[in-house]
N, C-alpha and C positions, 0 to 999 in steps of 0.2 A: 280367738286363737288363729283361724284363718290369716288375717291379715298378716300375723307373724310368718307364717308359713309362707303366702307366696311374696312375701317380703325379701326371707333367705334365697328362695328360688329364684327371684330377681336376681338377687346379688351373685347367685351360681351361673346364672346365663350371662351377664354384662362381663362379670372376671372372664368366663369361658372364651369371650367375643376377643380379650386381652392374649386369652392365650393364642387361637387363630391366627391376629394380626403378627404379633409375636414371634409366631412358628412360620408364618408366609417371611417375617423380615430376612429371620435368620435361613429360611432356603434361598432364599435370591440374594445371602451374601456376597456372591461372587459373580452376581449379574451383571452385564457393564449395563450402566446408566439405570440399572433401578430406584426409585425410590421408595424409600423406607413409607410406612404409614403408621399411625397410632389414634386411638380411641379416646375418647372424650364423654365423661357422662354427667347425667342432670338428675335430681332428685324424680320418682316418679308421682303422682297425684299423692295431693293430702286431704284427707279426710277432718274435718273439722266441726266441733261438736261446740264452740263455743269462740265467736269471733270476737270476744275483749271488748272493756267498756274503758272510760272514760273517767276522768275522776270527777268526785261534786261530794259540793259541800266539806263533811269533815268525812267522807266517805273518796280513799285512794281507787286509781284505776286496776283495772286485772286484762291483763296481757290475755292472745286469744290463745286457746287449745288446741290443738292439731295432731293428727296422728298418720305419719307416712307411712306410703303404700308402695314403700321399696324403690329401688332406682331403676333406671334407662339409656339405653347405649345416645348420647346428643351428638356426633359426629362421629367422622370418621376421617382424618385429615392427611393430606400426603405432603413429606418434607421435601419439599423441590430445593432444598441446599445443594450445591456441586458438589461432584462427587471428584474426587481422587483422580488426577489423569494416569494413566499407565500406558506406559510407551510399549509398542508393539515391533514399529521400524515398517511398519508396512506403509507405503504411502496413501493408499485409499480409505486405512481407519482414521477417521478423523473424532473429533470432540470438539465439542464447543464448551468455552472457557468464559462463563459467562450466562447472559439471560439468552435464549432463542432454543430452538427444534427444527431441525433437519424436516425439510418438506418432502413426504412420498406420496405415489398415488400408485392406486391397484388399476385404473382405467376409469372405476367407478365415482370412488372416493378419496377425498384427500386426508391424510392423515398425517402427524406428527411425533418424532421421534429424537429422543438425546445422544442414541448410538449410533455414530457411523460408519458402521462396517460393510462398506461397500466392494462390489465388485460390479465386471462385466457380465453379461448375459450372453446367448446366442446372439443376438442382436447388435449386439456390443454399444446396448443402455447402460449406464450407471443405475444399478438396483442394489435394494438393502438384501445380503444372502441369505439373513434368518427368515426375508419373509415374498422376498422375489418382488416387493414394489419398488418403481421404477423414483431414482430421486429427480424432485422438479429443481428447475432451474433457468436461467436466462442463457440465451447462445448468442457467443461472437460470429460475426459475419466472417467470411474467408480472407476481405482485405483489410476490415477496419477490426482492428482489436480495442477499440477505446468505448466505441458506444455495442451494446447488445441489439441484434437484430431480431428475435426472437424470445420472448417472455414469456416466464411461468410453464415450460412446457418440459417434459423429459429431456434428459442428457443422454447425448448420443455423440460416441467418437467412434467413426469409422474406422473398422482394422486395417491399419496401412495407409494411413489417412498420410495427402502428400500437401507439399509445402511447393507451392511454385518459384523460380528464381526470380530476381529480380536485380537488375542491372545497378552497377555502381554510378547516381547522379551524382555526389560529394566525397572528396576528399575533404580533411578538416587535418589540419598542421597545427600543431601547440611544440615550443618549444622556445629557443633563446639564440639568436646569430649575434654574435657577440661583437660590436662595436669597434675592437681591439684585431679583428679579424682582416690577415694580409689583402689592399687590394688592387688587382692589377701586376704590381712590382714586387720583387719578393725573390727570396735566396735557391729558387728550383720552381718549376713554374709545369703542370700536368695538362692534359685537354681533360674537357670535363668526359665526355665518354669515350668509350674505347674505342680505336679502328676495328669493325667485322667483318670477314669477307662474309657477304651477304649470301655465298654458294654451299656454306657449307654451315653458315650459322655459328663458327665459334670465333675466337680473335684473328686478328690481321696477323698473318707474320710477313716477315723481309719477301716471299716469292709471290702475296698477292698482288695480282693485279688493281691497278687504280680504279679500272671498269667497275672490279668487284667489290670494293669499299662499300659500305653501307648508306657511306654519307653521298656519293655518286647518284648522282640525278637520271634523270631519262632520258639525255641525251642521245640521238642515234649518229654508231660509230659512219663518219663522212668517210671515211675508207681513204683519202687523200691524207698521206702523210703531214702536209700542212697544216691541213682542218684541223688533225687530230692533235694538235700542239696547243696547251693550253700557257697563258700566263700567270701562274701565282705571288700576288705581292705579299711581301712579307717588310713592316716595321716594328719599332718599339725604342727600348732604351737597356745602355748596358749596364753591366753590376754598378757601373759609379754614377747612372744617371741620364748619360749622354745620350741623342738620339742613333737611329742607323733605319737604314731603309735598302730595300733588296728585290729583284725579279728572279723570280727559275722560271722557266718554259718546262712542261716535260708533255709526254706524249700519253694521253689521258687509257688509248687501246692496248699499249705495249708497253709502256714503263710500267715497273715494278715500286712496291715498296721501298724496295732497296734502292732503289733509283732515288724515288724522293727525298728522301736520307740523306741521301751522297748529296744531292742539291740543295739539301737546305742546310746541311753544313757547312757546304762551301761558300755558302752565302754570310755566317755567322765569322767571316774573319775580316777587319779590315788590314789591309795593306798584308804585312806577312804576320800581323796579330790574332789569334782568334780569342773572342769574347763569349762564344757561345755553343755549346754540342748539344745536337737532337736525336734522342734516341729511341729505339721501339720497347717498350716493354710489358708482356701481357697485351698488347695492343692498345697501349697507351703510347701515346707521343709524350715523351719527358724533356725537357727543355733546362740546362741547368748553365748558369755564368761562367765564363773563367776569369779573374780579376775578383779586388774586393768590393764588397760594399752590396745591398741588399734592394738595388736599383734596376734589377735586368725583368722587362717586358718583352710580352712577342705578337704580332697579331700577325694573322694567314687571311688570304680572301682574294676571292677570282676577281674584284673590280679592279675595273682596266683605267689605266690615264689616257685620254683619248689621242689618237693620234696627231687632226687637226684641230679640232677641240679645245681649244686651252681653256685651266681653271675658271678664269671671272672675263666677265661680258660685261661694260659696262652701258648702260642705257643713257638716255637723253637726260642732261642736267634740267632740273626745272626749277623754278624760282616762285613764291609767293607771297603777296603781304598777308600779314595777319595781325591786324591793325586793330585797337580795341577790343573792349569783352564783347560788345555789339557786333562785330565785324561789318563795319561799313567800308573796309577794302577792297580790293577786287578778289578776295576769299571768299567774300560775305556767303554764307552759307550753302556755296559750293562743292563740288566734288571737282579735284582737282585731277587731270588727267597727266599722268606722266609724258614726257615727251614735248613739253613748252607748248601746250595747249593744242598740239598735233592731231590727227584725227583718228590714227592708226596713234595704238602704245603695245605693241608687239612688242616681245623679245628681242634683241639684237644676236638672233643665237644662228648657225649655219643649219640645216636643214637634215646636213649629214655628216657623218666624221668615217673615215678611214676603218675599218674592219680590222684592231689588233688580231685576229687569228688567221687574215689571210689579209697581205694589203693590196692583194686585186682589186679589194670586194671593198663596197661603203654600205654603211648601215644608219638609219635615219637617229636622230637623235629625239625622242618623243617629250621628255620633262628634261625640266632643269632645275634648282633651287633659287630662289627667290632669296634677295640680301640689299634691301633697300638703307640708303643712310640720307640720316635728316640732323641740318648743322645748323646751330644755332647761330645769331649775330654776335657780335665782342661786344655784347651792351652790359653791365651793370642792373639786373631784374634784383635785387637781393634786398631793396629798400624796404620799408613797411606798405605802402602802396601797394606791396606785389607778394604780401606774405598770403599763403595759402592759392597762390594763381597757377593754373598748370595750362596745358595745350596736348590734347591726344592726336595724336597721327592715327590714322585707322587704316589698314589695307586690306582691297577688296578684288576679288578674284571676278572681275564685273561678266564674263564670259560663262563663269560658272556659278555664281552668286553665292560663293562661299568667302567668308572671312578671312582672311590670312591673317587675321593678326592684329595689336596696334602695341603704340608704344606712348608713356605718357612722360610729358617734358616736362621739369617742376621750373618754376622762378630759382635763380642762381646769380652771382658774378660771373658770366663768361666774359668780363676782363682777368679775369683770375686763370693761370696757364695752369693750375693746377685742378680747376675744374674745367672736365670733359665738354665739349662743345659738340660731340658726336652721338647721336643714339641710333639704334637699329632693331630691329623686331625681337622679341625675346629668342624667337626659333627661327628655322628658315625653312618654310613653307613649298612645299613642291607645285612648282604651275607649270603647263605644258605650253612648249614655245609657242603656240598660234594663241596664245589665253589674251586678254586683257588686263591690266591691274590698272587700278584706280587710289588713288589716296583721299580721305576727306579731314579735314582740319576743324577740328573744336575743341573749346574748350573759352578761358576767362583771362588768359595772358595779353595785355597789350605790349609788342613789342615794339612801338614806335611808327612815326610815322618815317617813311623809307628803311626800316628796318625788315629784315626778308629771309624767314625760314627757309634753306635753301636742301635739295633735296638730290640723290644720284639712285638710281638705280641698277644693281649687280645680280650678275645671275650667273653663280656658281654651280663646277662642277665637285662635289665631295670627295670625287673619289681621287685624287689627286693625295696620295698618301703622303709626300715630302713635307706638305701644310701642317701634317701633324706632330712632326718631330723638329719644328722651326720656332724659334722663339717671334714671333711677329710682332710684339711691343717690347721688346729687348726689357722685360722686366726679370729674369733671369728661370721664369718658368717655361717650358716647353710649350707649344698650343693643346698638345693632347690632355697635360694636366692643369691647365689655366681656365680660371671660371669666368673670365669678363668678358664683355660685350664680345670683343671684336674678335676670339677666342672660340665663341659657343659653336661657330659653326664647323668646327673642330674636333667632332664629337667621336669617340673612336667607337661606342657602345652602338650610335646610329649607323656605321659605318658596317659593324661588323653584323649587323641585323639584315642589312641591305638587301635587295633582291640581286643585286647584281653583284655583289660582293659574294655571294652567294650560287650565282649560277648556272656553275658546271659543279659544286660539291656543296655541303653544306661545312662550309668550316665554322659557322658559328657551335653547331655542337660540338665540335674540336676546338672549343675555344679557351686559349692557354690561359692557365689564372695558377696564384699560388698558393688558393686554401680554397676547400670546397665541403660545403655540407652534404651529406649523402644519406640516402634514404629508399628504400625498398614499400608497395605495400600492394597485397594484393587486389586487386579488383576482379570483376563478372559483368561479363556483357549479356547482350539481351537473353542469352539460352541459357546461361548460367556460367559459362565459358571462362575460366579462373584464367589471369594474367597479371601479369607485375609487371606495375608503373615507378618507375625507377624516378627520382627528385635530384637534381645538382643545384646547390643554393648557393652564389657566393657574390662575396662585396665590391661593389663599383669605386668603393669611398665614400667622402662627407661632401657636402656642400651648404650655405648659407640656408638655414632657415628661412622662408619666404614670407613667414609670420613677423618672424622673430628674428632679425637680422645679425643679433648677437649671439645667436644658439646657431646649436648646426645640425644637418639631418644626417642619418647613415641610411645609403641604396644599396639595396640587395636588387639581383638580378636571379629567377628562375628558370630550368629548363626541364624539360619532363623526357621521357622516354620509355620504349618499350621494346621485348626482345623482337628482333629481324624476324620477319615471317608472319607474326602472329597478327599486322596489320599496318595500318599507316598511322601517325599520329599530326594529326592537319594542324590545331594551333598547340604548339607547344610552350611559346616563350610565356611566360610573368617578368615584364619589367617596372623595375622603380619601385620595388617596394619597401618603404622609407618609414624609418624610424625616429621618431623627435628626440630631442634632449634628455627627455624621461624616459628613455626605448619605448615609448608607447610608438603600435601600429598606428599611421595616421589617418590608413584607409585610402590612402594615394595611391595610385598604380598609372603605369604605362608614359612615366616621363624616366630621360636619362641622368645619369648623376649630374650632367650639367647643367639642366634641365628642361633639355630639348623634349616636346611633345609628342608621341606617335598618332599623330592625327591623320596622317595621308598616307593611300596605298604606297606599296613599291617595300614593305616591311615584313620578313618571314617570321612563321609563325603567332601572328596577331597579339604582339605585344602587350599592347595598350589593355588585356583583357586578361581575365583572370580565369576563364571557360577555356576549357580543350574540349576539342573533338576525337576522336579515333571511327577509323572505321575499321571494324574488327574481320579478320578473315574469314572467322567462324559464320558473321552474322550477313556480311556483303557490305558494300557501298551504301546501298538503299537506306540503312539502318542505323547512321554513325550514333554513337554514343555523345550525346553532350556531360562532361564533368565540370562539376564548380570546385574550384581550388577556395576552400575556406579557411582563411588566411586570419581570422579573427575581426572583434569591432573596433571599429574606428576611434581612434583611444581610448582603444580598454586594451586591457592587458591576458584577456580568456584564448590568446588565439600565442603567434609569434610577438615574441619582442629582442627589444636591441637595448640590450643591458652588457655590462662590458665583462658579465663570466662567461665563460666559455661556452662555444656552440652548444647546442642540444635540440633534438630534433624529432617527435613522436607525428605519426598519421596515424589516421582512422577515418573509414570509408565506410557508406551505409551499405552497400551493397550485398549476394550472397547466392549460394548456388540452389539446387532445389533438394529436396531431406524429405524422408517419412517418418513417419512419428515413433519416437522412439522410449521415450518414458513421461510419467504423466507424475506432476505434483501439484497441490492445492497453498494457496499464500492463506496467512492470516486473516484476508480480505474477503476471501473465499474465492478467488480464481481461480478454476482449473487451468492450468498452464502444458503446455504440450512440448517436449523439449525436443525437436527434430534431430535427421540427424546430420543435419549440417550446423549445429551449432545451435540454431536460434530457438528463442523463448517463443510462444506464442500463446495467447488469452483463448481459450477454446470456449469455457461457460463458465458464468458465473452462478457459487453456489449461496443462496440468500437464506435466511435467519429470519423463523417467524416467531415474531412475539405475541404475548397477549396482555391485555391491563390484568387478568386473574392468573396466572397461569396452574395457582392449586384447583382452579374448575375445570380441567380437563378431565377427561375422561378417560379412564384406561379401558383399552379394547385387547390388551394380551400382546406379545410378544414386542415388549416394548414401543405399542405405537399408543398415541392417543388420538383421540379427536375432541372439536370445538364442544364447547355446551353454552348454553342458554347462559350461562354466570361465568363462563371464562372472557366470554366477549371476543371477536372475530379478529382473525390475524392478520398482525402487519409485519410486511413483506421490508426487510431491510439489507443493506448489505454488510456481512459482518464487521463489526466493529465502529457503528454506525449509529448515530441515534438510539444511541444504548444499549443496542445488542451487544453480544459477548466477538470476542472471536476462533477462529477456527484455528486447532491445533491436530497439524498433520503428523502420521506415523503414531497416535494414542487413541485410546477408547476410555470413556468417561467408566470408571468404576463406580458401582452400588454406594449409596450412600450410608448403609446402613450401621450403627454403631453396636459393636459385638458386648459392650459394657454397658449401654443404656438398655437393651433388649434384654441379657440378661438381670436385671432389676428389675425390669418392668413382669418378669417371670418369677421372680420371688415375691414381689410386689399383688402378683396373680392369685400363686400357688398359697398365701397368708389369706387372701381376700376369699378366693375359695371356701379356705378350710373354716374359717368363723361363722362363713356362709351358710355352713354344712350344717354347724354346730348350733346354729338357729333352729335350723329345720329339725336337727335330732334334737334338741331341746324341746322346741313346739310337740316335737309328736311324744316326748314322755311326757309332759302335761298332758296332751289328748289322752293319752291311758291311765295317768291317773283320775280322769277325771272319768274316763270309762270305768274302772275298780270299783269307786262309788258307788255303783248301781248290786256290784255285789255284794 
């Protein structure tokens, strides 16, 4: 009878254990991140009185006997299933969405936890609020947000935590200059920026002084009326095409705005016609035709025509064979010195020219440009004998052992008057009259025997402005817009970059054009110092493809700027920067549309370069800023291109001021990110995800933390969303997992197991009594 007895009593204590767990689920229904647990049980010992035989013979087996000894709680297991996110809106409750536990420690111990309802401490630690441990985590360093400096160790953001500036090294330009885009010539023609009197920082009007202009150099006033009289030339072409060329003088200390006005208008008529009106507007110089036709240019610039000076010098004729691909003539693998073997190959230039702003005075003449021509013989080269034969001319600055240059001669019929017998340098190279030039001849052409590459030397003054408005090979194009040889050195883009085109103002940033990109963006110099770098973008024209002689390229020309006051800006230009056939950037820079190269000084603003300097006011001299104009890759299309819709034009610069910290949010990733208050993002710490191979082996220690056990196996550290961790969901808290419809069955399920339980027991003991009755 016993054994019945603590049989039911088993089954009263295991239900009981049901109802416990039961009654724990449904209080921690509203727990965030509790989990639910339930009970599992096993028969308890059996008593056995007859362990079963075997069958034999004609004699069957018999199964054994056994009589159980009631049952026992076999586990006790907790459901680690996710629980329900609930958004909160706060950004520090986070949950994790997935497998991992929030790593805290008390100082001692480390422990883990599914709730993350974090806040700051005095300290201003990230800790959990229900229990004051501090959450672990890896910290970014102050400059590198990509790699963590610091692992596994407390989060800590300082209150007021500040963000240093950091200077703008890049601009980046994405956008589209459109192919289709007026260049040069055009029905109203603007400077690219505005006249400022530099005195007072806002636009020019009619009663500022020239002195005060912004574009006015640092010239000091010579106080003699004379001195102070500058020459401005002025050419171009009118509405129908034609050329015109013009001088004002005016007086750099005392003329007015309005002065220069009246003079450059009066310059704009021929005979009693006038073709052209200049006006002030907002402090723009606006330039518009009178006549038809969509032809009217203008260019402005202090370079002077010299007074004894004249444009070309020509040098000593020289003659030489170049006799066989071996050269066994008197070439043979020579350097040939210009000057018919002379010993001196100087310049033939004057020493000095006449002083245009005073002609008391003479002034030394220091460079000249270099314009060599090399003539072929009237022979017939064009047979098969001579298919794939050329000849390089090479010129060499022997004084300064720089290259100038070559040029290469192919096989041809130069008995044919319609092929050129002339060639000369692609560019024309600047050499200073005391220089040396050298030529040396290679190459696999045999030109005959008494046949004689013959050669002249020219050395040109540029600035000779009438060259550019003359048709020089009567083919009906002007030289300023003519791409051929004898043409190139013609170049008005070179002309107008000039130093000395330039030297009492800078008119190239007054330089007239009839369509212009524009762009604004701000930048930050070393302290943090906010300033706007102004972009004027506009088209030089097409010219021959240099690949692809059937294709054509489009040159765009840039100019940078910044407000008067705020500093100097040293290189400012971006030239040539040239689009192929496909508007792809081609990654070219610093040649003219003609495609003269800015290889030698004497060039304002450092063309050839796609870096500017400033030296900012704020910062001094000591300190200039270098910027990279990132213009895009060299054909790829991620940057500008030259597609023929319409302009368009976006910047952005890394740059930025200095910010304290202003609100804090965590990624999915688990980054604590810090959003300053200048704008920028930045990676403070990262917050990691520990897993386990068991994670029902942890061990609950109370207010929702756990720790390791012996059977959960030791934690790996991952970053969320990562090797299978879950991820982190900011502004929610993981809700109780517990199910209010499973619990309660499991309570009815109890409350039946109980009561039969019961009825054992009260059954057993009326047996015990009747079996007591007996005795009376």
């Amino acid at each position: 009878m016993q054994r019945s007895l603590f049989s039911g009593v088993s089954g009263l204590t295991t239900h009981q254990a049901i109802l416990d767990i039961t009654a724990n689920n449904l209080a921690n229904i509203s727990t965030p991140g509790f989990k639910t647990s339930r009970n599992t049980f096993s028969s308890a010992l059996l008593q056995t009185s007859f362990g079963g035989a075997g069958p034999s013979g004609s004699v069957g087996g018999t199964n054994p006997r056994q009589v159980g000894l009631g049952v026992r709680l076999a586990t006790s297991d907790v459901d680690m299933r996710q629980g329900a996110l609930v958004s909160t809106g706060r950004n520090l409750d986070l949950a994790v969405q997935g497998t991992g536990f929030f790593q805290v420690s008390n100082g001692e111990r480390t422990m883990y936890t599914r709730v993350g309802n974090f806040g700051f401490d005095g300290d201003r630690s990230l800790v959990d609020l229900s229990s004051g441990n501090k959450l672990i985590g890896n910290i970014y360093g102050e400059n590198n947000a990509t790699t963590p400096v610091a692992f596994n160790v407390p989060i800590t953001v300082p209150n007021g935590a500040v963000m240093p500036s950091k200077r703008t090294t890049e601009i980046t330009l994405q956008g589209n200059l459109s192919s289709s885009a007026k260049a040069i010539q055009g029905p109203s023609l603007q400077t690219l920026f505005p006249l400022v009197d530099k005195t007072t920082g806002e636009a020019a009007t009619d009663d500022t002084l020239l002195s005060n202009l912004s574009i006015f150099g640092n010239a000091v006033d010579p106080v003699t009326p004379t001195q102070q009289m500058r020459t401005i030339h002025m050419f171009g072409t009118k509405a129908d095409g034609t050329g015109w060329s013009g001088d004002i003088s005016v007086n750099v200390w005392k003329d007015k705005v309005t002065s220069l006005l009246n003079k450059l208008n009066a310059t704009l008529v021929s005979g009693s016609v006038r073709f052209g009106t200049v006006n002030l507007e907002n402090g723009n110089l606006m330039a518009s035709p009178v006549g038809t036709g969509a032809g009217f240019s203008m260019f402005m610039g202090d370079a002077v025509t010299a007074g004894t000076f004249d444009e070309t010098y020509a040098g000593t004729t020289g003659v030489t064979n170049a006799v066989g691909s071996t050269y066994t003539g008197a070439a043979v693998g020579t350097t040939v010195v210009l000057g018919s073997g002379s010993a001196s190959a100087t310049p033939d230039v004057p020493a000095t020219e006449t002083d245009p702003y005073d002609p008391a005075l003479t002034r030394a003449i220091p460079n000249v440009r270099l314009q060599p021509t090399f003539v072929m013989p009237a022979v017939d080269y064009s047979g098969a004998a001579f298919v794939g034969r050329t000849l390089t001319v090479t010129a060499t600055n022997t004084t300064t052992g720089q290259v100038l240059g070559s040029v290469i001669i192919p096989a041809a019929d130069y008995t044919d008057a319609a092929v050129p017998r002339t060639f000369t340098l692609p560019t024309l190279p600047q050499v200073a009259r005391t220089d040396t030039v050298s030529y040396s001849i290679t190459g696999s052409l045999d030109l005959g025997a008494g046949n004689n590459l013959t050669w002249a030397t020219n050395y040109v003054n540029p600035n000779n402005i009438n060259h550019f408005i003359a048709d020089g090979d009567n083919d009906g194009q002007l030289n300023l817009f003519d791409l051929d040889a004898q043409s190139m050195r013609f170049d008005a883009s070179a002309w107008q970059y000039n130093d000395t085109t330039n030297s009492t103002f800078s008119w190239y940033r007054s330089r007239f054009v009839p369509e212009m990109q524009t762009s604004a963006i701000e930048v930050f110099d070393n302290l943090g110092g906010r300033h706007v770098v102004e972009t004027r973008m506009f088209r030089n024209g097409s010219k021959p493809d240099p690949v692809d002689p059937t294709a054509t390229r489009n040159s765009w020309d840039m100019i940078l700027g910044i407000k008067d006051g705020e500093g100097v800006i040293i290189d400012d230009v971006v030239s040539g920067i040239e689009f192929d056939q496909g508007g792809r950037y081609t990654g070219e820079l610093g040649r003219t549309q003609k495609g003269n190269v800015f290889v030698d000084q004497g060039y304002v603003g450092d063309p050839s370069s796609q870096i500017i300097r400033v030296d900012w006011s704020a910062t001094g001299t000591t300190s200039p800023s270098s910027i990279d104009i990132n213009i895009g890759s060299p054909n790829g299309l991620d940057g500008l291109t030259g597609f023929g819709s319409r302009s368009t034009l976006s910047t952005f610069q890394d740059g930025y001021p200095d910010g304290k910290i202003d609100t804090l949010s965590v990624t999915s990733g688990g980054d604590l990110i810090g959003l300053f208050t200048n704008g920028i993002n930045k990676k403070l710490a990262q917050i990691q995800l520990a897993t386990f191979q068991n994670q029902e082996g942890l061990v609950n220690v109370g207010s929702n933390l756990w720790v390791d056990s012996p059977n959960s196996g030791s934690p790996t550290l991952l970053s969320a969303g990562q090797g299978g961790s879950g991820s982190i969901a900011s502004g929610s808290l993981e809700g109780s997992n517990v199910d209010i419809a499973t619990e309660f069955t499991r309570l009815i399920t109890a409350q039946r197991g109980f009561q039969v339980n019961a009825r054992v027991i009260q059954t057993t003991d009326s047996v015990l009594q009747e079996l007591a009755g007996l005795i009376r």
